[in-house]
C-alpha positions, 0 to 999 in steps of 0.5 A, spaced: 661 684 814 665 679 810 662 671 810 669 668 812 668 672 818 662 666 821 665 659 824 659 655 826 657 651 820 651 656 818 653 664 818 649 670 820 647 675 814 644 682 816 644 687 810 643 695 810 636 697 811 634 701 805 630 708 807 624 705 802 624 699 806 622 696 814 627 694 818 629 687 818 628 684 825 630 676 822 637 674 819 638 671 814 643 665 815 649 663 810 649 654 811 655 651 808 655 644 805 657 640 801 663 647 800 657 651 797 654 657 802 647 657 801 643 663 803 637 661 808 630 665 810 629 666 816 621 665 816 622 659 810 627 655 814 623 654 820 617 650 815 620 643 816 616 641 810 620 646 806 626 646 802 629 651 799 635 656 798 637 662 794 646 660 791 651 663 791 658 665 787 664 660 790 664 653 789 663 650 783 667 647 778 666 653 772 671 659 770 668 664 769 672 669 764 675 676 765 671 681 761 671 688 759 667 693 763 660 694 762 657 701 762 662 705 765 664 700 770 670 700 771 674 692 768 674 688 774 674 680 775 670 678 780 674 674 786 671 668 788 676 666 794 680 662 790 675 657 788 670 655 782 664 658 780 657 655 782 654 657 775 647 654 774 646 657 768 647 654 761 650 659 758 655 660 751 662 660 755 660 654 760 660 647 758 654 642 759 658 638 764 660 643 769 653 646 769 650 639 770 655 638 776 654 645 780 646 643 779 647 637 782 651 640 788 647 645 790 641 640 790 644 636 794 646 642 799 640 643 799 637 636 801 634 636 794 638 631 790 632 625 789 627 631 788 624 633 781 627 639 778 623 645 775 626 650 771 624 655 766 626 659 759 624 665 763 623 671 758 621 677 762 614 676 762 608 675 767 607 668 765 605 663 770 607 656 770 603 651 774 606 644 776 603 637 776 604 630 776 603 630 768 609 635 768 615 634 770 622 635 767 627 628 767 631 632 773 635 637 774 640 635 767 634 635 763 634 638 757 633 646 758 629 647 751 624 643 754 622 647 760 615 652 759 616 659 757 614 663 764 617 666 769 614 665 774 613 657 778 606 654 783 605 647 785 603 643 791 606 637 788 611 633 793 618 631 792 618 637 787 623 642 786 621 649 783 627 653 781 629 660 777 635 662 775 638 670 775 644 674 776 641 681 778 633 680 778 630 679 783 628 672 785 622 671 790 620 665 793 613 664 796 610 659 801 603 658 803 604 654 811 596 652 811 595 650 805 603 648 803 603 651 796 609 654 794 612 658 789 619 661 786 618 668 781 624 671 777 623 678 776 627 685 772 624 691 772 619 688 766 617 682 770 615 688 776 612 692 772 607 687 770 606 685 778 608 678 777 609 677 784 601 679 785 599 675 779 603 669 782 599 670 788 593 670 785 595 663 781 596 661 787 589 662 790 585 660 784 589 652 783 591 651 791 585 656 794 592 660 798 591 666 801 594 671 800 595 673 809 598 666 810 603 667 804 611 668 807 615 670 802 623 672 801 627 676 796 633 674 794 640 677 792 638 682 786 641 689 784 640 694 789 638 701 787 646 703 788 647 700 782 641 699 778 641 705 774 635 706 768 632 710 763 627 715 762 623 710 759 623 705 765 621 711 769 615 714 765 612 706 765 613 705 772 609 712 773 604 710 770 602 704 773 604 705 780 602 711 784 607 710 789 613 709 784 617 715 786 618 711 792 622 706 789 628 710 784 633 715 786 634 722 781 630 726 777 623 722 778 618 727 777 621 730 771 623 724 768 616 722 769 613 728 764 617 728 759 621 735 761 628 733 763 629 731 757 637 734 755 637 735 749 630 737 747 634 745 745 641 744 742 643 751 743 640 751 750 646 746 753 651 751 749 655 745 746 657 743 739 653 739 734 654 731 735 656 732 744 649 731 746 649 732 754 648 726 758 642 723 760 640 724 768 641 719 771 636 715 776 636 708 780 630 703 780 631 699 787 627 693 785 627 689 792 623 696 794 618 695 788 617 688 789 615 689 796 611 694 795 607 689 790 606 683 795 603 688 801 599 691 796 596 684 794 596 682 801 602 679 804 603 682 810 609 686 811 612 682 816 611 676 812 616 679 807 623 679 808 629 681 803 637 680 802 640 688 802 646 685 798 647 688 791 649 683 787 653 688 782 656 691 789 658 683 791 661 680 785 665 675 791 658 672 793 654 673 786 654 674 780 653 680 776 650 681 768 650 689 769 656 689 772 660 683 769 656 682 762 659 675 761 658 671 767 654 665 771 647 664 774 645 664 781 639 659 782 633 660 788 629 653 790 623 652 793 621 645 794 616 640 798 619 634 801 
């Protein structure tokens, strides 16, 4: 299904139910205004005291340059219908202005424009930063090297916009209907293995008293377990501190996880000549499975949990991609008070 597909002002989006994951029952909605598509969650937007939305790739005022491929895919430039990129990142190639400008016109799609914005040097942790009223930044043009270190943003402050920035992590936005505390998680695989949704969580019910069956929570576009190819490394760790991992990759888990898998431990075994060591196997992490996991273990019941199945590595027309493209933009998701 493609998104031009949808007439009506607010599209509907159904992804594929990975086989680790529930049936969906809700879609997702794809708004459009202001000539961005802004993804919604179904149980999020239903909270009328709520703002929030995940972006997406088209419509922005950025160029996003053509680059090599990255890790044997193959060289592709991502489409985006002919019109601007909506990068929300600062990154090298971009300017400051155009940045400042797409930031703007998504939070003004939004419905955010007069509120606060909340952003972060996010820096693959499991640090958590809770917003007050003695601790805003100027605003969405603010000066990035002023936002705390973490990955991780709560408040309960109104008028406030927190936001996070990826470009195939997981983003996941929390919120707490009874006592209206909200929250926005970057997380890679480090941020999953060191549980910072549940801690995040956690944060939640020590600052705002949140409980964690009362949680609604939405993950974003990330990259899906068809493209997110690790190492043994990330295996071995993910065994480590989860009993129920194995759920969550595809490929040699099991021996990757022991140490016995290992292609080159015996050279003359593989009957190849010196300096040609064979490939390692590959295995895929499915990081929205993990993240899932994660919060029901915490105790976010499960029909409370809702996902995006878009790959962004797959769906480089509607995200962008670092896997995929390397020198690319950012997407932003947004949860607010109003």
């Amino acid at each position: 299904m493609t998104t031009t597909a949808a007439k009506t002002k607010s599209s509907r989006l159904r992804g594929v139910a990975k086989p680790s994951q529930p049936k969906k029952s809700a879609a997702w909605k794809l708004h459009r205004s202001g000539g961005l598509q802004i993804l919604e969650a179904p149980q999020l937007a239903r909270l009328d005291w709520l703002t929030h939305g995940f972006s997406t790739r088209p419509g922005g005022a950025s160029e996003v340059p053509p680059a090599g491929p990255a890790e044997g895919a193959p060289l592709k430039r991502a489409a985006s219908g002919g019109a601007g990129a909506l990068n929300l990142g600062f990154t090298d190639w971009d300017t400051r202005d155009r940045v400042v400008e797409n930031r703007g016109k998504f939070f003004r799609a939004l419905g955010a424009g007069k509120m606060r914005v909340v952003t972060l040097r996010q820096i693959h942790s499991d640090a958590i930063h809770c917003v007050d009223r003695a601790d805003f930044p100027a605003g969405s043009d603010g000066d990035p090297a002023e936002a705390p270190k973490a990955d991780a943003l709560v408040t309960r402050e109104p008028h406030v916009i927190l936001a996070v920035q990826t470009a195939d992590c997981v983003p996941i936005l929390l919120a707490d209907p009874k006592r209206r505390a909200v929250a926005a998680i970057h997380s890679g695989w480090r941020g999953t293995l060191a549980r910072i949704a549940a801690k995040t969580l956690g944060r939640m019910q020590m600052e705002f008293g949140t409980r964690a069956a009362d949680v609604i929570a939405a993950l974003g576009p990330g990259i899906g377990r068809c493209c997110y190819e690790v190492g043994s490394d990330v295996v071995r760790d993910f065994h480590a501190q989860f009993p129920e991992a194995r759920e969550w990759f595809d490929g040699p888990f099991d021996a990757l996880a022991s140490g016995e898998n290992d292609p080159n431990w015996l050279p003359w075994l593989t009957m190849r000549p010196p300096g040609h060591p064979p490939p390692p196997p590959s295995v895929h992490l499915d990081l929205i499975a993990a993240n899932r996991a994660i919060l029901a273990a915490a105790g976010v019941p499960p029909r409370q949990i809702s996902a995006l199945d878009f790959c962004t590595a797959c769906r480089t027309d509607l995200f962008f991609s670092y896997r995929r493209e390397r020198t690319t933009g950012r997407l932003m998701a947004a949860i607010g008070i109003r």
